[in-house]
Backbone bond lengths (Angstrom), bond angles and torsions (degrees), N, CA, C in turn:
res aa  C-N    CA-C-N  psi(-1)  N-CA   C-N-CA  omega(-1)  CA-C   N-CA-C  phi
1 X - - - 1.457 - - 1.525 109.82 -
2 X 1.354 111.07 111.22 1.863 114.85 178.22 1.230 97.35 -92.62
3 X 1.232 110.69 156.57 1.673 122.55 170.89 1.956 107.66 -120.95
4 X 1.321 100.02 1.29 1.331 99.63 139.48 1.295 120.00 -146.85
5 X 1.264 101.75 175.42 1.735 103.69 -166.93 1.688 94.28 -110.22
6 X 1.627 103.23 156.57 1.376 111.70 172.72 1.807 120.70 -24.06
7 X 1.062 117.86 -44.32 1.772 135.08 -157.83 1.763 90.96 -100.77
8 X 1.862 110.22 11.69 1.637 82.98 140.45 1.802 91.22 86.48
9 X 1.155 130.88 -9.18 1.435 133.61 -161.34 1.424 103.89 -101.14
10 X 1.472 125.76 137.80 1.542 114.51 158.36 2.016 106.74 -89.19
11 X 1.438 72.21 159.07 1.605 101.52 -177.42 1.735 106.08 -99.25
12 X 1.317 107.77 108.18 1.752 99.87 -163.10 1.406 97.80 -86.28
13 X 1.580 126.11 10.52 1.333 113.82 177.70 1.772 108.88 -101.69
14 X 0.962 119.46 12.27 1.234 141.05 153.49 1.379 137.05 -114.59
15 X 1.194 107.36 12.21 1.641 104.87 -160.21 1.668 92.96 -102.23
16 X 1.532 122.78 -36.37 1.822 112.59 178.98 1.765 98.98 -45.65
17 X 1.288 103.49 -68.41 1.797 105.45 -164.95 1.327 99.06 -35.09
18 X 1.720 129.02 -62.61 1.045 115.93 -136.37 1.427 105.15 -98.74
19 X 1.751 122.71 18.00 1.441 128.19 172.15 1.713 89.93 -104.28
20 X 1.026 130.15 -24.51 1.522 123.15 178.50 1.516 107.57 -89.28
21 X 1.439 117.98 3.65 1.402 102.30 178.92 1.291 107.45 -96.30
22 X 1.449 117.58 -55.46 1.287 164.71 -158.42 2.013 101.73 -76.00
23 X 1.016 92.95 -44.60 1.339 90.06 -173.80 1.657 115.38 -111.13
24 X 1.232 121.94 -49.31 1.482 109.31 162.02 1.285 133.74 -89.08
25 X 1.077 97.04 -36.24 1.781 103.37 -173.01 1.860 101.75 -48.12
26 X 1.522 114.57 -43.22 1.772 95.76 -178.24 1.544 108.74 -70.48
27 X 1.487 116.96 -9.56 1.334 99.16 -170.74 1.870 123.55 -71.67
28 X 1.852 94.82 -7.74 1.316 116.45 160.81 1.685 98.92 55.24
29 X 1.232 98.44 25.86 1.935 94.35 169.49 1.585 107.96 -112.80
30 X 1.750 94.99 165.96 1.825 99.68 -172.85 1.182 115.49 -28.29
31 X 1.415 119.52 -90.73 1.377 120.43 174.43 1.581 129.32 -19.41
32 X 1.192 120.66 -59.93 1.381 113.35 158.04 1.295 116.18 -36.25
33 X 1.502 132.15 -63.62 1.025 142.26 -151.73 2.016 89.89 -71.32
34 X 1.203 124.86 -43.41 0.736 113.71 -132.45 2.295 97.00 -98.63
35 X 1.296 91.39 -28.81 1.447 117.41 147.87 1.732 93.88 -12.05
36 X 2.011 78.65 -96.26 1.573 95.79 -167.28 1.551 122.63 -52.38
37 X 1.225 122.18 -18.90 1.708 120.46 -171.22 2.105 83.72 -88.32
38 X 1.354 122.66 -25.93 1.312 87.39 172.33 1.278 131.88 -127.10
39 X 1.522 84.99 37.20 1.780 98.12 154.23 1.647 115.45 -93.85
40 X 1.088 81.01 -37.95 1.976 95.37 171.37 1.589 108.53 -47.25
41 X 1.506 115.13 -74.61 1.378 139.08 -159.38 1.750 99.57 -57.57
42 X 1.169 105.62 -48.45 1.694 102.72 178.13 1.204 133.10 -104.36
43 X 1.692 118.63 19.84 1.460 137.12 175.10 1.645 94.39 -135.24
44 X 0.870 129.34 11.30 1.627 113.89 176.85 1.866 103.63 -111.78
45 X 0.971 117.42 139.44 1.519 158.56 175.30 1.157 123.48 -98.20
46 X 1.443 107.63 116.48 1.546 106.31 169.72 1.331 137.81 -168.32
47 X 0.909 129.01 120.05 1.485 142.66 174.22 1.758 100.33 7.21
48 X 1.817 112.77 107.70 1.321 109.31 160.26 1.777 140.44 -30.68
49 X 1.013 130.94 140.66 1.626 119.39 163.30 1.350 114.10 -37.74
50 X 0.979 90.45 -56.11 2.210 99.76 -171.71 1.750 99.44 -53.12
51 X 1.033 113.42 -38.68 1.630 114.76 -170.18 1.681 94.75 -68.35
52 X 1.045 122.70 -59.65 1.443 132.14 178.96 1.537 113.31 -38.99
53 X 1.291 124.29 -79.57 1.428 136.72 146.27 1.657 128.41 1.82
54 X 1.222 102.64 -59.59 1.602 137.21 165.70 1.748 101.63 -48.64
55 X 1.438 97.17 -97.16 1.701 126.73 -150.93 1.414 104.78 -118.04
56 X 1.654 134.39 41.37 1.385 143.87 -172.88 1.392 119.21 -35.69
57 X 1.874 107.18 -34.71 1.755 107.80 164.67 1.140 85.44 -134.25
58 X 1.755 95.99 138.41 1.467 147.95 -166.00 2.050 94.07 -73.09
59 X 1.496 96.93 -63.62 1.369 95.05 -176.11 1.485 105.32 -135.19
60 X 1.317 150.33 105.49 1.123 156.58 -154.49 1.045 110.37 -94.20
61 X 1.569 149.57 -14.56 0.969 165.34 -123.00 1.478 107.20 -157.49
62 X 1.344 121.09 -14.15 1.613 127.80 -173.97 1.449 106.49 -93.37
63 X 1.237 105.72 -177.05 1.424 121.63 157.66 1.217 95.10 158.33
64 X 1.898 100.24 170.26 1.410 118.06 -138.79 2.155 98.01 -100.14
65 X 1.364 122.67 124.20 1.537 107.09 170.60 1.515 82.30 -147.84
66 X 1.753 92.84 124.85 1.267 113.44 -174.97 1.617 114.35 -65.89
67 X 1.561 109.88 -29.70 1.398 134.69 -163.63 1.629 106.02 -61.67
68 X 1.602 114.37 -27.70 1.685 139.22 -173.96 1.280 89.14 -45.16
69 X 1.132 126.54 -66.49 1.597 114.44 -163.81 1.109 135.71 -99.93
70 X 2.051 107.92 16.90 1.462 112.16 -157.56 2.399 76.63 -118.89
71 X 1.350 110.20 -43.02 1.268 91.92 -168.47 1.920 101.54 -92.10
72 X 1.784 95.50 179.29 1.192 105.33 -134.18 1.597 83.17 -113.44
73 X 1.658 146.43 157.11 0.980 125.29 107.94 1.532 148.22 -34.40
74 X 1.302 134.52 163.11 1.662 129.35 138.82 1.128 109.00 -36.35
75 X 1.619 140.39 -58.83 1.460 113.28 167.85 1.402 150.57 -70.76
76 X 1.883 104.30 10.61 0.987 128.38 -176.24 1.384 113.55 84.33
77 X 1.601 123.64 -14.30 1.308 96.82 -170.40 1.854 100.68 -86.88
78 X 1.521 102.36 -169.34 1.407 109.68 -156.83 1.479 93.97 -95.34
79 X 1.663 126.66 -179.39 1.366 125.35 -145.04 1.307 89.68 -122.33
80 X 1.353 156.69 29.22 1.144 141.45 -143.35 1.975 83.80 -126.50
81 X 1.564 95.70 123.96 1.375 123.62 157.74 1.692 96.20 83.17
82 X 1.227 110.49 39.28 2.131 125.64 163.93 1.725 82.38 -106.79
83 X 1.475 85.69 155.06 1.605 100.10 -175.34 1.600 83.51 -102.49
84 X 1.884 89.94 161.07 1.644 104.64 -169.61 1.549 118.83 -94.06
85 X 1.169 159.42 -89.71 1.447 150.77 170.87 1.650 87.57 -119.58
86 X 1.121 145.85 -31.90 1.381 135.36 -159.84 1.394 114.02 -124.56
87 X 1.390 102.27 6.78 1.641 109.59 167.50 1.070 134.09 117.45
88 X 1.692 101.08 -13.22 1.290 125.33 -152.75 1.685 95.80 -68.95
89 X 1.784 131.37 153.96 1.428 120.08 161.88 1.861 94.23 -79.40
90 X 1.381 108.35 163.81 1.142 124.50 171.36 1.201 113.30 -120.55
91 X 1.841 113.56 116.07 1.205 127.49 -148.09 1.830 98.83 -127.05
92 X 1.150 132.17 -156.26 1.649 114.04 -153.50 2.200 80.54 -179.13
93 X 1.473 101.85 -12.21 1.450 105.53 -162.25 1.122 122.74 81.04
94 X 1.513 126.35 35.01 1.372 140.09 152.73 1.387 109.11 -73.44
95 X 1.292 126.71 -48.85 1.656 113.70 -179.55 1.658 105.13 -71.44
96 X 1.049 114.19 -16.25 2.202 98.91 -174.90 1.217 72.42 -81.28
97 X 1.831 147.12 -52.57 1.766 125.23 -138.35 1.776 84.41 -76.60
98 X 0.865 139.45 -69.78 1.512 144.40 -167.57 1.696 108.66 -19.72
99 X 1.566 108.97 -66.15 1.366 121.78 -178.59 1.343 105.10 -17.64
100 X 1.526 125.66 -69.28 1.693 146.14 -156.48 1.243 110.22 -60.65
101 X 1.745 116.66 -57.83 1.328 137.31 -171.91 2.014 98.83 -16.46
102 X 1.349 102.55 -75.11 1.703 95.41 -169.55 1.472 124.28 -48.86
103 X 1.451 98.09 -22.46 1.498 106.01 -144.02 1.856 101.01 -92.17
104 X 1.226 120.15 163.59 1.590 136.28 -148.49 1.604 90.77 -110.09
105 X 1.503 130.87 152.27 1.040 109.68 152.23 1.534 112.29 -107.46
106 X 1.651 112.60 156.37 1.929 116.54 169.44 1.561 99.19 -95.34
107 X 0.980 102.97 155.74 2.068 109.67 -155.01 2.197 93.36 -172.15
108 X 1.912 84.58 99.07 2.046 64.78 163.32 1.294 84.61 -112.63
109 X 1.141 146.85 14.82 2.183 122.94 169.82 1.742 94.05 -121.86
110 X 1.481 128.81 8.94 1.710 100.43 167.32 1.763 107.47 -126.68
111 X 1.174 106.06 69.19 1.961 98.23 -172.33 1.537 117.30 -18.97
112 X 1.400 96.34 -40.58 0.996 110.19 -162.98 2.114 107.98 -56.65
113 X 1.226 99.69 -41.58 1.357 96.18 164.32 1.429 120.66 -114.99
114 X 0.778 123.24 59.14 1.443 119.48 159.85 1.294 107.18 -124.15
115 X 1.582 112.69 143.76 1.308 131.62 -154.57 1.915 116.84 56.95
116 X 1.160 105.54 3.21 1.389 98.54 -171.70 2.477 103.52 -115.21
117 X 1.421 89.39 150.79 1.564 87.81 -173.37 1.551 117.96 -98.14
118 X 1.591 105.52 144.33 1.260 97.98 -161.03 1.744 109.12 -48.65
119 X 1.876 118.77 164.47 1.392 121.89 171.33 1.424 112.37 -139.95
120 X 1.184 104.19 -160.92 1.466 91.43 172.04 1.720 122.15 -65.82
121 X 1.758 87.18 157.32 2.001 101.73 -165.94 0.863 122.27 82.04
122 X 1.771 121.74 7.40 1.551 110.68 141.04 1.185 133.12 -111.99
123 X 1.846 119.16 155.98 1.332 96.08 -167.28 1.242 121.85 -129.73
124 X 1.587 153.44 107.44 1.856 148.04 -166.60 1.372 95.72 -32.43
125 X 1.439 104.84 112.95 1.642 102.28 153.52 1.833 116.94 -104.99
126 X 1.524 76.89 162.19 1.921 77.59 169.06 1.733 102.54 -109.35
127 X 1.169 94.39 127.29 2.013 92.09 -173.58 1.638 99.44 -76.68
128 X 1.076 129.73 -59.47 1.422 100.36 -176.42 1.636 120.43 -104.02
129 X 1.393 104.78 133.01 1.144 143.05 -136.44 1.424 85.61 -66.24
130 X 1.302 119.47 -74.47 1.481 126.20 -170.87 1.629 118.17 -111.07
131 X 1.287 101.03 170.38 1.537 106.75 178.19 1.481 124.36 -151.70
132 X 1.187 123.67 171.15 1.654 107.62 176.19 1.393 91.76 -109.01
133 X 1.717 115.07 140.66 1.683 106.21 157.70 1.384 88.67 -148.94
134 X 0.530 110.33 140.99 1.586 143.04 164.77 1.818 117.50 62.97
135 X 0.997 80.85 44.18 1.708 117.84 -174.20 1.826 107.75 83.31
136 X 1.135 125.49 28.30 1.814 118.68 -154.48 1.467 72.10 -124.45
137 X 1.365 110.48 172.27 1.368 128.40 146.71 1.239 116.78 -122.33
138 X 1.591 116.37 132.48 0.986 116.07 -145.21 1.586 93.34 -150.70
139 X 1.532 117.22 157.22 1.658 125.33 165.87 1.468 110.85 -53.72
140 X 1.637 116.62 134.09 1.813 94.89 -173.07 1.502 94.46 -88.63
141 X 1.260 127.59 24.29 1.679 108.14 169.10 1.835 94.08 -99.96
142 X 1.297 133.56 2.08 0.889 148.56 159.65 1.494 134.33 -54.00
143 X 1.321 95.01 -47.38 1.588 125.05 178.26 1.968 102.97 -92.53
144 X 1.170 96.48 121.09 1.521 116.45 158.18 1.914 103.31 -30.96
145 X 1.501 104.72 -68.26 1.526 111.91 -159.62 1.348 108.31 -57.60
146 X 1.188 109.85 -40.75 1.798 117.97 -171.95 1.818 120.29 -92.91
147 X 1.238 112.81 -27.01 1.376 134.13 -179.82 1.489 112.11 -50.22
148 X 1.794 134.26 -40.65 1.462 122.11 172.10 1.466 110.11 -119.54
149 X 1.929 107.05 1.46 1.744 107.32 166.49 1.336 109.62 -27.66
150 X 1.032 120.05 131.93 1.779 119.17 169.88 1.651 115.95 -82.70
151 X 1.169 100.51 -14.32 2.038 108.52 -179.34 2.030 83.07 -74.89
152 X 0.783 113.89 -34.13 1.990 113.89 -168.38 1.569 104.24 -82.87
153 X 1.504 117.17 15.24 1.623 88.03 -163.37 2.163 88.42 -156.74
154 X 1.503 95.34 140.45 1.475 104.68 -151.21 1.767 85.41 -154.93
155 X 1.240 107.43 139.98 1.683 119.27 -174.60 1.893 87.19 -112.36
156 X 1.437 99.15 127.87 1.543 119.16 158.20 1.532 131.20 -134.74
157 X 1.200 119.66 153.72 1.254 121.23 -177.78 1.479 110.62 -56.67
158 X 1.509 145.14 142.39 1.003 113.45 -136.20 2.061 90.14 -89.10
159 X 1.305 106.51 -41.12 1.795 111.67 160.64 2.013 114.70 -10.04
160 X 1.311 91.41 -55.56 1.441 115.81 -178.32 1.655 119.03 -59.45
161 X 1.108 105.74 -31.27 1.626 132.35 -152.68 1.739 104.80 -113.39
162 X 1.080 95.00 -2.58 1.841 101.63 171.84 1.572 97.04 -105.70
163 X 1.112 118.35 -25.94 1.795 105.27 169.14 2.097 118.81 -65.89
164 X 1.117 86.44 -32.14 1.732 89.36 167.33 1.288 124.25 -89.64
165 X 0.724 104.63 31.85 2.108 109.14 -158.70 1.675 86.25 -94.25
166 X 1.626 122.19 -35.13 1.591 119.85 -157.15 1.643 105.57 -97.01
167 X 1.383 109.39 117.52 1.555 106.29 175.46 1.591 126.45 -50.30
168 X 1.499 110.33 124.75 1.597 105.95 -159.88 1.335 125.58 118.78
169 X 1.875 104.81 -40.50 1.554 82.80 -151.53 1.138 123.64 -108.02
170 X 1.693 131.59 172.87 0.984 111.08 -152.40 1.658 139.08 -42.19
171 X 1.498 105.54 -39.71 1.522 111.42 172.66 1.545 120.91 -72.23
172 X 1.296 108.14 -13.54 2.010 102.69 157.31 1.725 100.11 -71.06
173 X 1.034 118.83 -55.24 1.018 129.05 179.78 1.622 124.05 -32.42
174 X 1.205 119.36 -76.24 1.354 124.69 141.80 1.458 119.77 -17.10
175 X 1.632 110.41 -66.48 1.578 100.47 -171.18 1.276 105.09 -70.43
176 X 1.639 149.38 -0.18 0.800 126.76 -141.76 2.259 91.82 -115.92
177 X 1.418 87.73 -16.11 1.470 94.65 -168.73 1.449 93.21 -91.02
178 X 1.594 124.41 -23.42 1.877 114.71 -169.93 1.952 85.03 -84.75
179 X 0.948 118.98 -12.59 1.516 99.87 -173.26 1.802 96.38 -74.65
180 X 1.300 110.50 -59.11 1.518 120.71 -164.80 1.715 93.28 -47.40
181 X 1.434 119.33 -45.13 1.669 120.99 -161.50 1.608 83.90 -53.52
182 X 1.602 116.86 -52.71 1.540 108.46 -144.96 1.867 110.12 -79.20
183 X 1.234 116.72 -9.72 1.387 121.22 -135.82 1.415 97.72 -130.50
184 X 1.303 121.51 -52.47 1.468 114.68 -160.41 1.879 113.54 -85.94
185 X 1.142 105.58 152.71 1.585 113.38 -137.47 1.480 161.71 121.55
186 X 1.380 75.55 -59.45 1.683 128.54 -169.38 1.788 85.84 -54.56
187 X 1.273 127.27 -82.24 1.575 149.79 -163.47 1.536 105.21 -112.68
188 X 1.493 93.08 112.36 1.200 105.48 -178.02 1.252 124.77 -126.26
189 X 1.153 110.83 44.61 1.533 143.09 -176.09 1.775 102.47 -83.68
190 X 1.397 110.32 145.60 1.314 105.02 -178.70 1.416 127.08 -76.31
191 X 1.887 109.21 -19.00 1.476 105.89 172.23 1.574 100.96 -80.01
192 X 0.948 138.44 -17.94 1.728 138.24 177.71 1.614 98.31 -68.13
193 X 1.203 123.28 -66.97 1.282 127.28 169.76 1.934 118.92 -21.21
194 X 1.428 96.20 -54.39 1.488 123.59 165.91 1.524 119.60 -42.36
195 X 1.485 85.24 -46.02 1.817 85.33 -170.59 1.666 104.46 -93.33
196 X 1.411 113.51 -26.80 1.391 115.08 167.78 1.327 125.65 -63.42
197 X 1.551 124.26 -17.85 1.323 139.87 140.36 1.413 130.82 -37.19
198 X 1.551 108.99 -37.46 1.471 115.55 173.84 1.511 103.64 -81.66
199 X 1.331 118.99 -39.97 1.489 107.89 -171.32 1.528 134.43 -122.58
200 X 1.829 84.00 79.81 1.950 99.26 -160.50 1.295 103.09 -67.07
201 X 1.780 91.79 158.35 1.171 116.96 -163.87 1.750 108.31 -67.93
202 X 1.213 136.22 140.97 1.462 140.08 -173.43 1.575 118.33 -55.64
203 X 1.292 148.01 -176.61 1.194 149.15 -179.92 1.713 84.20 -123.19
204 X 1.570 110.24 81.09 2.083 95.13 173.39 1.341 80.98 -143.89
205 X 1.525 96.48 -175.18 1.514 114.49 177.29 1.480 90.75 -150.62
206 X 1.484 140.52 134.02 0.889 144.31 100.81 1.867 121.81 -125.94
207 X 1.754 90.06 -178.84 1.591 98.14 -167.56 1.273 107.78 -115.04
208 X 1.863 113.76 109.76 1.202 119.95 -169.07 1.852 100.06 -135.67
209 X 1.342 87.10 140.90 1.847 94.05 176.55 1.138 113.82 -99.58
210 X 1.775 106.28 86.23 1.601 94.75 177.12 1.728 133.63 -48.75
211 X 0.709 114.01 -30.92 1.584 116.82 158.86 1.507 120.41 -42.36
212 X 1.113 118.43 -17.80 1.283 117.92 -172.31 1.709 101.55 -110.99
213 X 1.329 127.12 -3.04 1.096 115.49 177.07 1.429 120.76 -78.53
214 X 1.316 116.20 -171.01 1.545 116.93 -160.84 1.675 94.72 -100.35
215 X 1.503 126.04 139.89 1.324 131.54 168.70 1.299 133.60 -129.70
216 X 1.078 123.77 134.16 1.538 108.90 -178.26 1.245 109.75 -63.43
217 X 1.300 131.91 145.07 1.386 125.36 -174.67 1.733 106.53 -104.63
218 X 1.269 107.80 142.54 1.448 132.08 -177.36 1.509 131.68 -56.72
219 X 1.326 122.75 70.29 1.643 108.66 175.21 1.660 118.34 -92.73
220 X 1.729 81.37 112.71 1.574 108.11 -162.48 1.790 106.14 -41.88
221 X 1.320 114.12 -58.13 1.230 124.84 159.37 1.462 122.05 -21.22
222 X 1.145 118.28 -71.68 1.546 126.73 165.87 1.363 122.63 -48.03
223 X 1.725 124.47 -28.56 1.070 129.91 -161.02 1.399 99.54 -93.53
224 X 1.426 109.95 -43.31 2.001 123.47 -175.65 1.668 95.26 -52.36
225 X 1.685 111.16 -62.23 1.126 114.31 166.51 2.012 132.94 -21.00
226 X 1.168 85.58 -89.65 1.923 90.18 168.88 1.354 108.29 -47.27
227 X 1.312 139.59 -35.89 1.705 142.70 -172.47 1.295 94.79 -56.76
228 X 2.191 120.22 -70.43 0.997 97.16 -177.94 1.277 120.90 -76.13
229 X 1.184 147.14 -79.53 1.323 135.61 -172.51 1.617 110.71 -18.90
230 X 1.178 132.44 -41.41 1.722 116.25 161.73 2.124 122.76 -36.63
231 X 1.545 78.82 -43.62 1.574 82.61 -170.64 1.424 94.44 -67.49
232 X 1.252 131.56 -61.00 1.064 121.75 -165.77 1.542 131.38 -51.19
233 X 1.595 116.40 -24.69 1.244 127.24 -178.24 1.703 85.34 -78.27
234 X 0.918 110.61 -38.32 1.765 113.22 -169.07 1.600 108.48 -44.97
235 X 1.658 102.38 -70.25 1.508 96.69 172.90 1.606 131.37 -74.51
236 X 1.564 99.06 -21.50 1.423 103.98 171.82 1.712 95.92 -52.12
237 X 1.442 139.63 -121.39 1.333 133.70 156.13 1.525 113.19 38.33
238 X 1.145 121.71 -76.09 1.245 124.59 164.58 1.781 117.95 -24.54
239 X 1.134 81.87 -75.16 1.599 98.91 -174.09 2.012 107.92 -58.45
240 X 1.634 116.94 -53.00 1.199 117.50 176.56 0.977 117.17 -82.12
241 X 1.451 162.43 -29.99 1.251 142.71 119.89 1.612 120.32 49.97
242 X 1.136 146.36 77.04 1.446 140.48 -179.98 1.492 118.17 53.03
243 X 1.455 113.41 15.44 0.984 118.35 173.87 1.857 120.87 -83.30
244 X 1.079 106.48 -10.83 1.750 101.09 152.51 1.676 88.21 88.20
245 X 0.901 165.07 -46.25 1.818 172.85 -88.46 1.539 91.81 -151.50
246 X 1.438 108.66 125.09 1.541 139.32 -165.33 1.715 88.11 -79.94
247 X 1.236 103.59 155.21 1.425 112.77 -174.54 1.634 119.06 -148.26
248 X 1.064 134.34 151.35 1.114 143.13 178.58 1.360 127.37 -88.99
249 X 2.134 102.77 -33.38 1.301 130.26 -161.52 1.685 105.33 -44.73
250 X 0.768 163.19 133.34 1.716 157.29 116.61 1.236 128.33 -22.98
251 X 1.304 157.34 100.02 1.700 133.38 178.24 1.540 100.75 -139.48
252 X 1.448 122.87 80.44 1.355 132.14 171.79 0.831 123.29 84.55
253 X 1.864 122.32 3.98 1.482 100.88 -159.69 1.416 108.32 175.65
254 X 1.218 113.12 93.17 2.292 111.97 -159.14 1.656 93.57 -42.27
255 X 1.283 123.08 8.91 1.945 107.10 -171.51 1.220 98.88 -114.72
256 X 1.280 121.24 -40.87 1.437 118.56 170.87 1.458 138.34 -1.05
257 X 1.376 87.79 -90.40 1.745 103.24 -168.13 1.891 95.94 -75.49
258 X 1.323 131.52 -31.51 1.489 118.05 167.48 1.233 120.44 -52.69
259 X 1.594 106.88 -30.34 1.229 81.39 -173.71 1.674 119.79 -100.38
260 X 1.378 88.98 6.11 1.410 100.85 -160.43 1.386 101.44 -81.31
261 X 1.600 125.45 -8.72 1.409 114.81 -153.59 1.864 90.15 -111.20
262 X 1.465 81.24 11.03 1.690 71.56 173.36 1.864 121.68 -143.03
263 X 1.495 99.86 37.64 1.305 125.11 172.66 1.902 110.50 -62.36
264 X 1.305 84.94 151.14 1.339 90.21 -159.20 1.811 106.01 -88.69
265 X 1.568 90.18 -36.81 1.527 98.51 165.68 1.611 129.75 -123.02
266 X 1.431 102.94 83.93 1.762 106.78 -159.67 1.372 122.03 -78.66
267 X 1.570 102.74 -2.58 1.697 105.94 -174.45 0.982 109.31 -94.93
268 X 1.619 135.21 0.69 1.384 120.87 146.00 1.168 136.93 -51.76
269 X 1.754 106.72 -60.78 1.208 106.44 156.49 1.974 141.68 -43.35
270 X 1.451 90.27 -56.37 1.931 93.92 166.42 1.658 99.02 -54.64
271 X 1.347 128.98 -55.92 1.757 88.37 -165.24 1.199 109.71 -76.70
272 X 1.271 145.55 -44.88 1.514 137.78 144.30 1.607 100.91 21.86
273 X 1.336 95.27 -104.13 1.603 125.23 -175.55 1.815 105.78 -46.26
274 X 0.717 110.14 -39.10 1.909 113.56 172.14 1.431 118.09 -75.35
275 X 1.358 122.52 -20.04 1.413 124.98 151.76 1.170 121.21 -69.91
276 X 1.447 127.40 -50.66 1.317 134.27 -174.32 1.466 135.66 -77.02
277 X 2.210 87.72 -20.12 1.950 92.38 173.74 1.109 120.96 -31.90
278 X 0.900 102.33 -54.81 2.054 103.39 -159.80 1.580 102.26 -74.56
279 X 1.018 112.88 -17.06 1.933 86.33 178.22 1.472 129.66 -77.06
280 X 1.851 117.81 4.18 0.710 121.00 165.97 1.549 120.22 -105.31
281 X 1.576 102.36 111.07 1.946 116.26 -156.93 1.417 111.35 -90.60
């Protein structure tokens, strides 16, 4: 992102971010700080409690490889949604942007969105940046476990969403403590516990009324919906998994399940997915 163009010109649709990056944010005083906690607090979006409670990962079976849509098959087409050596689908963050599409937002401090659905210029973030799994450290949109957690994942304007991009700083920071306010508790299951292990709570202090934040609002219908059809991709997967046997099944993606039945290492995925069945109720 330039904030000027070759011919010497500024771009005024970049120029707020990059006078609030550049110019206050190092000055690391209140106001700055306080700027950013309320641009955060009253432009950030996010997945209800009840949604959490319900269906805690969105897609259990996903995760994020940027490479899906840049390399090519032998038939030329692009790689996005073939599972990877262990089963995983390979996602780009089309299934977290999808989730929202139907859904309304509740808003009492932005009129501007309440009752209305997200559009273009916003963008799914993952609030914390990194994670440890499997002794590596790694991006948690990277990791299977952390990639559709709903405590990891917060809708921002995308303007908004270039202040968290830097490990550390204050506005990861922030989102990372309104997630713990909204989320932790809630599921107290020991693989939840697990994943709340990867993404400790921050060393911050501020004073925010979660109640007053912005939420996607809940159509129960839609939600019963994705629950079952989750389970079902759940055990479907299970069962096709390196199992070599041609299939009909569907799960996001005509590349999917072909390729999935012919992974080289499928017992990652099945115990994966065999820990996690049951948390979706």
């Amino acid at each position: 992102m330039q904030v000027k163009t070759r011919k010497g010109k500024i771009d005024g649709n970049h120029i707020i971010y990059h006078y609030i990056q550049k110019n206050l944010v190092p000055r690391n005083d209140s106001f700055s700080k306080e700027l950013i906690e309320r641009l955060i607090v009253d432009l950030s979006i996010w997945l209800p409690v009840e949604y959490y409670r319900e269906m805690p990962l969105l897609f259990p079976y996903a995760l994020r490889d940027q490479e899906c849509r840049k390399n090519r098959s032998r038939s030329g087409l692009e790689e996005w949604g073939s599972a990877n050596e262990m089963g995983f689908f390979r996602d780009d963050n089309t299934l977290i942007k999808g989730v929202v599409k139907p859904l309304s937002i509740k808003s009492r401090i932005v009129k501007e969105y309440d009752g209305s659905k997200p559009g273009d210029g916003f963008t799914a973030c993952h609030i914390w940046r990194t994670v440890v799994a499997e002794g590596q450290r790694i991006p948690s949109c990277c990791s299977f476990m952390t990639y559709s957690f709903i405590p990891n994942l917060v809708w921002l304007p995308k303007q908004v969403a270039k202040f968290t991009d830097r490990d550390g700083s204050y506005a990861q920071l922030v989102l990372e403590k309104i997630s713990c306010m909204l989320y932790t508790g809630i599921r107290t299951d020991d693989i939840i516990r697990k994943l709340w292990s990867m993404l400790p709570e921050p060393d911050v202090k501020i004073n925010v009324d979660v109640d007053s934040l912005n939420f996607f609002e809940i159509n129960r219908d839609l939600l019963q919906d994705r629950r079952e059809r989750l389970k079902k991709e759940i055990e479907n997967i299970i069962e096709l998994a390196g199992s070599r046997k041609e299939s009909k099944v569907h799960i996001k993606c005509s590349r999917y399940v072909p390729s999935l039945i012919t992974v080289e290492q499928p017992s990652h995925i099945k115990n994966w997915l065999n820990q996690i069945r049951n948390l979706v109720i």
